[in-house]
Each structure stands twice: as C-alpha cells, then as structure tokens.
C-alpha positions, -999 to +999 in steps of 0.1 A: -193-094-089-163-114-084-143-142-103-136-143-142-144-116-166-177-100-166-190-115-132-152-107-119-151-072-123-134-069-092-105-094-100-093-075-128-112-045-116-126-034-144-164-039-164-155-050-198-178-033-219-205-052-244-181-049-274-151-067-258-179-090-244-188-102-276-154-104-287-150-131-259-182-149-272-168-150-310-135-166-297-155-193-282-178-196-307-148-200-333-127-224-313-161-246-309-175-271-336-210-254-345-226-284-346-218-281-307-239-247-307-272-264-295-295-239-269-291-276-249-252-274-252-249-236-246-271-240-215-251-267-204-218-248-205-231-217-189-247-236-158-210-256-158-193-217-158-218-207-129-212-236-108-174-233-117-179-195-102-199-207-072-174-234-059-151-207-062-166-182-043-170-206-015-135-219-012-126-180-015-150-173+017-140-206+032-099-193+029-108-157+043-126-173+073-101-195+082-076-165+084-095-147+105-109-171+129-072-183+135-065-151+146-092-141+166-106-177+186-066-194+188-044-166+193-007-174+210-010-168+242+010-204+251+041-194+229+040-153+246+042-173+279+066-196+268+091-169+257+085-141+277+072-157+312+048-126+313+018-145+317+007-180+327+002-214+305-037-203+292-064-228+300-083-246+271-111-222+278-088-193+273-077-208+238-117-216+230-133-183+245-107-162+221-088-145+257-053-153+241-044-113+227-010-105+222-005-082+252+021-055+245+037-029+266+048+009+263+082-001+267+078-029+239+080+000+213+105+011+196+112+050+192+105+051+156+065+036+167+046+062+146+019+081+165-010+066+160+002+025+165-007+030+201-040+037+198-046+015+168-035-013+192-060-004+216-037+017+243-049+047+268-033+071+284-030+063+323-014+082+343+014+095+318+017+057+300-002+038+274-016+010+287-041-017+277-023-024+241-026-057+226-022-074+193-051-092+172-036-107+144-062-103+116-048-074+100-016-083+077-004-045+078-015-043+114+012-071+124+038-062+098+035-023+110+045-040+147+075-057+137+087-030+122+087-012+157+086-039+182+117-035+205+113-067+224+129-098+205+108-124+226+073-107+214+088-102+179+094-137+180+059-149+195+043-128+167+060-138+142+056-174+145+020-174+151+015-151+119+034-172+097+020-204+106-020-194+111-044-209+088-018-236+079-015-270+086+020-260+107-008-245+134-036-269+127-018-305+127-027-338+121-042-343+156-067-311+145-076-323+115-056-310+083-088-303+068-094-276+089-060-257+069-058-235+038-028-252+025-050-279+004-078-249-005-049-229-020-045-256-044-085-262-048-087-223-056-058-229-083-073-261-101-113-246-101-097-206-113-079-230-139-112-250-148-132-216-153-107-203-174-106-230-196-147-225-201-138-192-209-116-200-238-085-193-224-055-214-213-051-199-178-061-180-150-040-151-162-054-149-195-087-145-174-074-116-159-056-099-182-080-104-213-092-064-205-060-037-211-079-019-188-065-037-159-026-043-168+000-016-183+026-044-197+013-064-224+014-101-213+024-111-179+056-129-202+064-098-211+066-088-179+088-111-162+114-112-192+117-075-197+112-060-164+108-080-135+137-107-141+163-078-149+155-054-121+159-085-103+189-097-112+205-062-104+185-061-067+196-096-055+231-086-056+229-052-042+208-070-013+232-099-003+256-066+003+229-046+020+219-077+042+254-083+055+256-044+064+225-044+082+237-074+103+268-062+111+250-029+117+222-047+140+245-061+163+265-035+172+238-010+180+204-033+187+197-055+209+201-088+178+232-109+183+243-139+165+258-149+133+224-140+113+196-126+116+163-144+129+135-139+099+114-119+127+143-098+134+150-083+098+117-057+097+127-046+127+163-041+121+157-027+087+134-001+101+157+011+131+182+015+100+164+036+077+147+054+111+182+066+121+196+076+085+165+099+081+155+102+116+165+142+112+147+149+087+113+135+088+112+138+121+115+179+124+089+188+141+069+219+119+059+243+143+026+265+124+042+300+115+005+315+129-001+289+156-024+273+136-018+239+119-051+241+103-046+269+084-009+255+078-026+228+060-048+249+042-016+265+024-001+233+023-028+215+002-040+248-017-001+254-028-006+211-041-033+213-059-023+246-077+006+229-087-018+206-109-036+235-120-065+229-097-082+257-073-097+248-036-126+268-028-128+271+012-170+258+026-163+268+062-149+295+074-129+296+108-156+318+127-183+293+116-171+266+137-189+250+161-170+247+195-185+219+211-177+183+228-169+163+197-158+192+172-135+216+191-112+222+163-124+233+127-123+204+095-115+215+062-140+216+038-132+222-003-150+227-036-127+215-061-122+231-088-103+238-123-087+263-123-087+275-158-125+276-165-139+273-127-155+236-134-165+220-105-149+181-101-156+174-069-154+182-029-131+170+000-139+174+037-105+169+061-110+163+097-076+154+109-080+155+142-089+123+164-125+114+175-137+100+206-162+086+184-141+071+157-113+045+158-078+050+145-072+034+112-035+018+105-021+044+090-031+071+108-051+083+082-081+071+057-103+085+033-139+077+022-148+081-015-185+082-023-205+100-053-236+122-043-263+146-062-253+181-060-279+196-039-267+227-030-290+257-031-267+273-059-274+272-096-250+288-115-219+260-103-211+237-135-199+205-131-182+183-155-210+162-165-248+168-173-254+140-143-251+165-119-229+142-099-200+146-085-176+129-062-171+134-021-136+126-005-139+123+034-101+123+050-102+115+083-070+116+109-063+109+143-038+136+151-045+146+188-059+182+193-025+192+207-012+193+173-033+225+163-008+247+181+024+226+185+028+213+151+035+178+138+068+162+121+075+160+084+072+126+081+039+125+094+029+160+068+037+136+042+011+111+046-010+140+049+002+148+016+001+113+003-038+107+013-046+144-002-030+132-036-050+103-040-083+125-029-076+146-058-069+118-087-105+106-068-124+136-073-110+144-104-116+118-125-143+116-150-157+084-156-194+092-173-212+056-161-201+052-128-212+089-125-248+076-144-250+048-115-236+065-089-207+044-081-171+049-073-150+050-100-121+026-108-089+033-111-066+004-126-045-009-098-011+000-122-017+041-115-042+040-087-011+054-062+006+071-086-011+111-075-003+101-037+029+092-046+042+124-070+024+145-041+046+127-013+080+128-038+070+168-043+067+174-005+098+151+001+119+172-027+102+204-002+090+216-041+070+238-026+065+273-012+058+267+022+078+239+028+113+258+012+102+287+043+102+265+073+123+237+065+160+232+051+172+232+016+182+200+008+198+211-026+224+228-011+259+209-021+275+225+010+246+213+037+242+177+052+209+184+068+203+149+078+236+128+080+252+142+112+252+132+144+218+130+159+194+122+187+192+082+184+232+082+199+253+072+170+265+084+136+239+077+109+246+056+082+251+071+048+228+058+026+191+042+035+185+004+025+158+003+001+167-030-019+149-058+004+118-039+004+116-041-033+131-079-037+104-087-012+080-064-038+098-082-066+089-119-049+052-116-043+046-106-082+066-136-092+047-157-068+012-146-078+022-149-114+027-183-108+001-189-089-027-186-119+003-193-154-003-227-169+035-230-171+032-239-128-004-250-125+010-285-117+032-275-093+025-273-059+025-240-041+050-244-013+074-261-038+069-223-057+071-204-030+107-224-020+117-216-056+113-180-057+122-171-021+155-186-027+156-168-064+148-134-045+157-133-011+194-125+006+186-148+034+167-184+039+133-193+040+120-202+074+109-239+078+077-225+098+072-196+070+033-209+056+028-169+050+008-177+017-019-194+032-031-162+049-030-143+012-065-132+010-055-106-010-043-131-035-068-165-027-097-149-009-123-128-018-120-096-044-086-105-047-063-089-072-050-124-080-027-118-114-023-083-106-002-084-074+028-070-099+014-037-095+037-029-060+068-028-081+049-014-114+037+022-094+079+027-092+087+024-125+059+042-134+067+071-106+104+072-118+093+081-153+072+104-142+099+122-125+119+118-151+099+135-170+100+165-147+136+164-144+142+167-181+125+208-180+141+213-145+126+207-123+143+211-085+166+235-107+168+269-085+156+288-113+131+260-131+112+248-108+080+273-115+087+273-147+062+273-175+077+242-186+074+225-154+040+238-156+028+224-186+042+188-181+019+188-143-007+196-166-004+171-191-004+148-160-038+161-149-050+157-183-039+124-190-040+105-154-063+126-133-092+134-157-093+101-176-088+076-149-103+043-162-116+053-194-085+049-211-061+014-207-034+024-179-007+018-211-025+043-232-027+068-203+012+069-201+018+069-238-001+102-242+014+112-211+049+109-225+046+101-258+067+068-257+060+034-237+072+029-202+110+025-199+122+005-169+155+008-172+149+044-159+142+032-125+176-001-129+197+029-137+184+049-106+191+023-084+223+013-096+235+046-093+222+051-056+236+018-048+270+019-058+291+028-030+273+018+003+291+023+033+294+008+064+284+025+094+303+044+121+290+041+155+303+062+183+317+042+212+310+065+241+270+069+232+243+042+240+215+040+211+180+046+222+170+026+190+160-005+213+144+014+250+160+000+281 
C-alpha cells in the first residue's frame, strides 16, 4: 500500500474499486498500439511500474530517515550555546552520541503555553517548578506548537534555525557530503512519481492522485487554483500586509521583539500572544462543575452533542462501579452509541481524560484510537447497522491532571474536548460495509475528515448549547463585550483577532504541493517554487536559511498526501457552508435555535456526512447535503466582512504585559 493508484491507496486514500480499475486498464489499452499488447510487452511494463514503485518507496524511506536522524543524532546544542551562553561549546562526542536536546526552562514559556506542552516536553514537577523540559525536533507540530509559546527570543531563534535548515544541504555542507541532504531526493521523488504516472497513462503525478473522486471535492486541481484558491488569495494577501504591520507595531510595544521587522522565528510567537490576549477572557474562563464533578459535567456536555445530531449515548459504567485503585482513581466514560430514532447500535467510545502515569502526553493534549472489533457482548437482542456484527471502538485519551475533577478546566481547553468527541462520532458512525467485512478502519476523504470536529468546536464556541448558555456568558447579547475589556495580560485587547496569515500560510502549502506533482512545474526546480509562491503569498520575505520543504514528509515521505495538501483551506470553505446552512433556519436566533428546522438540517448532516463517509465521493456528499455545489465565495465574503475595519491596538501606559515572563 502506498504510491499510485491501486498499490497507493494511501496517497489518495482511497481503494478504487475493480470497475474504475478496469476503466484505468481500457485507457491504456486504447492509448496503446495493440500490436504492442504482447503477454512479453505487458510483463515488461508491469515489472517497469513495480520497479518504478520500489525506487520510490526507498527514496520516500530514505527522505523520512533523514528527517529524523537530523533531529535526533545532530541536534543544536552549538548554536543554543552560541546565543544563549546557557551551556558550553558540545564536544564531537556530544554531537555523535545524540546529547545536544534543546534544553528549555519554566520561565522560557509564555503564559498562553497550553497545559499539557510541559509534560509533552518532558518536564516534572520539583519542588513547585517544571523541570527537566527539553526539545527534540522530530515532531513538526511539536516545534511549531513551541514557537508559538516560547518567550525567550534567543531559544526561538536557536530552534528555529535548526528546524528550518535540518535535512538540508544548509545543515549538511559540502565538507559533509551533499549527498547526505534531501534537497536532490526532493527532486528524485518528483522525476520517478512523474515516471510512474506516465506508466499509468496519465500526464502527471496529480492525475495519479486525483483519477478517484473519492479523494478530491473540486474537480481538477486547475479548477481549483483558478476558482478558489487564486481569488481567496488575492483578497488574503492584502488584508495580511495590513495585519502584518499591526502586529509589528503591536509586538513592539508590548513584547519583548524590537526592530524595524519582525525576525521569521518571531512572527508565531507574536501572532499567538496577539490572538491569546484578544480572547484570552473568554477561552480562558475557568468552568467550575455545577456538582463538583467534571466527569459528570462532560457527560452532559457530550450527551447534549450528540443529541443535537440525533444520536443517543448509552452510559457502560456507572459511577459506583469504579474501581479506586493506583492507576484508575477517577472514573472513564464509557458509551454505546446509538440512533436515536430506532435504537441502532453504530458504535462505542471509551473517554479517559485524565493523565496516566503509565501513558505519555500526546501534542495536543488529547488523542483518540479508532479500531473495529466483533461484538461480543453477552447480549442478543442489540442490532447493529450491519449483518457483520462489527462495529467500531473510539478510545479518547487525555492528560488533564486529576485535579481537574473538582476544580474545573477552561473553555478553551472544553473545546478540544469537544473537537476530539466530534470526530469520534463521524468515526463510529460511519458505515462503510468492506472495511467492516475486513475489519479495518474506515476512510474518510481527507476533504471532510475534520469537518464533525470542527461544527462540534464552532457549536461549543457559538455556546449552542444547554449547558454551556448556564454557566458561561451570552455572547449574543448587542449590549455585552464579554471578552474585549481590560483583562489579566495588563493591556487593552485588541479588537479583532488576526486570522489572515494562518490561512495565506494554509493558502501557500496547497499551492506548493500542487506544484510539486503538475506537469506545468515538473521542470522546475523546487526551491525556485517555493521562492515563487512564498513571495506570491506571504506579507514578509523568505528567509535565506528557510529549506523547510525538505523536512515535508507529509508531502515527500512515506503515506504522504502528496496532491491533497489543499485540503487545510478546503475543511473552511466547506465548514462556512455548512454554517451557512444553519444560519439560513436560525440558527443562534433566541427563539430558533431548537427549532425543528435547525433540527432537520443536523440531521441531514448525519445522513449525508456521518453515515456515508467514504462510500459516496466527498463532492456528492455535499451536494445532497445542500442540494447545490460548494460556494467559496461564502467563506471570501466572511472574511472580507470580518476584515474590514481592523484597528490598531490601545495599550495602557501604566500596566507591564505578562505576555513575555520577566
């Protein structure tokens, strides 16, 4: 399983079946001379395809080996000592032996560090302080997550350059041997995925991938970039040349950044310190359990979600059955899942989010653990929704600390609570008859995988529901400001979050892999590309050190979604319609939001999305969903209209920010 159509299911993520199989075969056979149809000639071309998939799979394992061992044997350890003067120059041994981590500090973290960073980077409480923290750069969303929150410009710094350059000829010279880089495989992956394409009949990498509509909603990646993702560009680049200037002008006067510009491992940072304090007072209300229990909190919580999609939880464990002991001192949650309207069974989720001294902490704070298993409980009379007798198993597991049971935990972190629960539902829910047969997973096309974790956050962030509307503030209310007034980070909040530079950074990555595979820029080389674009997308210069691409395993290594990368911008124009779709009955209207209505368009969604999953193309899904294709302009309009009048920020002169510690 891995490159081109059939044997790379898990490029385009999806098993074509035996009909569009043979559709593939007539194509070739038509655009070949038969008198060229020999058994010696059709052997010979499929041992040229399999060596053609072979020499790609190894330079695909050679690229994601080289990323990692450049993290983990060579880490920066000279440039952290060069910057900070924390540590000595390491010995040749130290670089060798792999005893170069990243060694961070309590007090290298910025307030707006989410709870479970710490511990992900290794830290311990001693003595009333984490320490022991350090950074391995393997993990992309591991090191991106830091400089979001790192408060110390000389380890932002040390990071950043190291990250940026691993894997790269920038880190491995000519003195080390340039073979030893992924800069040259990037270009071997390009000219073999192009080679195997062209066995395959088609002109490109990207006709490869997108020959199945089960994995693409648009319907050519042309298509696309003309109609949506040029446009919404065009409309973002301008709106983030503005938004960059504020948040420089912004930076310096209330972080510790000074200068004309901002340094390339200084904008994460400073863009989340901006957004932190514009909605620091709202997601970071603390939700105090009405009974003293945020179990049972949760319970109402998830059981008032899935209603809303006209599904039913049916509770395994009760609270007395608990077992009180070392590792399990408080209770999991443990759910039959259920329809609602004829008592079906789809599937089960078990919730532990508590932490384990016997399990790590993912990034994220959360993760969940799909599997498929028979039903052998000792009860006969529970139908499921397939004679297989399957049925799906969602593990979510947490690392809240045990604490949390009785003093509650913020809003922001209830929404990723809420966010992983969605996504366990569209899991369980689905019904996909052969991976149920074989006992697999099932697939759901990268274009709406997200998209039930997404409404779920949106519905908790709106607070559309009942238990949320009784313990926090109605944000509907014209004559409240719940969250723009002066708060606890020392300094009036800016108006208006900054949301553009996430999405041309979104916006430049789909471009980018586009390119990587079109026949259009097969001859071009991929720095020159990557020069191109950034300068087409981004509000401020590429960095002469920035060799970022050649870390992209999740475009050049293995079971990448090369071609598919668009689907990070995709999930918000599909999640805007969606919406949209809710707004037109009324819903967030006082009196409409339980509406029947409202009602019947959740369930539609379920019917549609949720129960069909990837037995249906993606752009089919939506079309019965709403009865019309996808319309982009619903999300352009959105952000124009959000965008419009951005202010500058007031900061008030007699406060210090706590943004950046002392």
């Amino acid at each position: 399983m891995g490159t081109g159509l059939m044997i790379a299911s898990n490029k385009s993520g999806k098993m074509i079946s035996f009909s569009e199989l043979n559709n593939i075969i007539q194509e070739i056979n038509n655009s070949t001379n038969s008198s060229d149809n020999t058994p010696h000639n059709v052997r010979k071309s499929l041992e040229t395809i399999h060596d053609l998939y072979t020499d790609i799979e190894k330079e695909e394992a050679k690229f994601h080996a080289m990323v990692v061992s450049t993290a983990v044997v060579s880490l920066p350890k000279y440039y952290c000592a060069k910057y900070t003067g924390r540590v000595t120059l390491p010995s040749s041994l130290e670089i060798l032996t792999g005893e170069t981590d990243v060694k961070i500090a309590e007090s290298d973290l910025a307030p707006s560090a989410p709870y479970w960073l710490p511990a992900v980077l290794g830290g311990k409480e001693d003595g009333g302080h984490i320490a022991g923290m350090h950074l391995s750069l393997v993990s992309n969303n591991l090191v991106l997550e830091f400089l979001r929150h790192c408060c110390t410009s000389e380890v932002r710094k040390t990071v950043w350059e190291y990250w940026v350059r691993r894997a790269s000829c920038r880190y491995f010279g000519p003195t080390t041997g340039l073979h030893a880089s992924n800069d040259q495989r990037i270009q071997d992956i390009r000219r073999l995925r192009k080679s195997l394409a062209k066995y395959l009949g088609c002109k490109d990498w990207l006709s490869v991938v997108w020959s199945s509509p089960y994995s693409h909603s648009p319907s050519s990646p042309d298509q696309l970039v003309t109609d949506v993702l040029e446009p919404f560009r065009s409309i973002l680049k301008e709106v983030g040349e503005r938004e960059f200037k504020l948040l420089k002008e912004w930076a310096n006067a209330n972080l510790d950044i000074y200068g004309k510009t901002l340094e390339p491992w200084d904008v994460e940072y400073a863009l989340e310190q901006y957004n932190y304090a514009v909605l620091y007072t709202r997601l970071e209300k603390v939700i105090t359990p009405p009974d003293g229990s945020l179990t049972n909190y949760l319970h109402t919580v998830f059981s008032e979600l899935a209603n809303i999609f006209h599904f039913k939880l049916i509770p395994q464990i009760s609270r007395s059955s608990v077992r009180k002991d070392i590792c399990y001192v408080v209770e999991k949650l443990v759910y039959h899942v259920e329809d609602a309207s004829n008592g079906t069974l789809l599937g089960k989720i078990i919730i532990d989010p508590f932490a384990r001294s016997n399990r790590s902490t993912p990034v994220g704070g959360t993760s969940f653990i799909h599997v498929a298993t028979r039903d052998n409980l000792a009860v006969n009379d529970i139908r499921v929704h397939s004679e297989s007798s399957h049925y799906p198993i969602v593990y979510i597991l947490g690392s809240l600390n045990e604490s949390t049971e009785t003093l509650g935990i913020s809003f922001n972190v209830l929404l990723s609570l809420m966010h992983v629960f969605g996504s366990c539902l569209q899991l369980v829910s689905c019904r996909v008859p052969h991976h149920e047969l074989y006992r697999f997973p099932h697939y759901i096309a990268l274009d709406t995988r997200y998209l039930m974790g997404d409404l779920c956050f949106r519905i908790g962030y709106e607070y559309a529901l009942p238990s949320l509307k009784q313990y926090l503030p109605n944000i509907n209310n014209n004559n409240q400001k719940p969250y723009f007034q002066q708060s606890a980070v020392g300094l009036r909040t800016p108006s208006k979050s900054i949301m553009s530079m996430y999405m041309l950074q979104e916006l430049y990555e789909s471009r980018f892999d586009l390119a990587m595979w079109s026949k259009k820029d097969s001859e071009t080389k991929w720095s020159t590309i990557q020069k191109n674009l950034w300068k087409l997308h981004m509000p401020y210069p590429l960095h002469h050190e920035d060799t970022l691409p050649c870390s992209a395993t999740q475009i050049f290594g293995p079971n990448s979604h090369a071609g598919l990368e668009y689907h990070r911008v995709w999930r918000r124009f599909l999640l805007e319609d969606v919406l949209c779709s809710l707004r037109e009955v009324g819903w967030l209207s006082s009196d409409k939001t339980e509406s029947k209505e409202v009602s019947e368009v959740f369930k539609r969604f379920r019917d549609t999305f949720l129960t069909y999953g990837s037995s249906i193309p993606p752009a089919e899904l939506f079309r019965r969903f709403r009865g019309r294709d996808l319309d982009p302009q619903l999300l352009l309009k959105q952000v124009q209209r959000s965008m419009e009048s951005t202010e500058l920020p007031e900061t008030s002169e007699d406060l210090t920010p706590i943004l950046a510690r002392s």
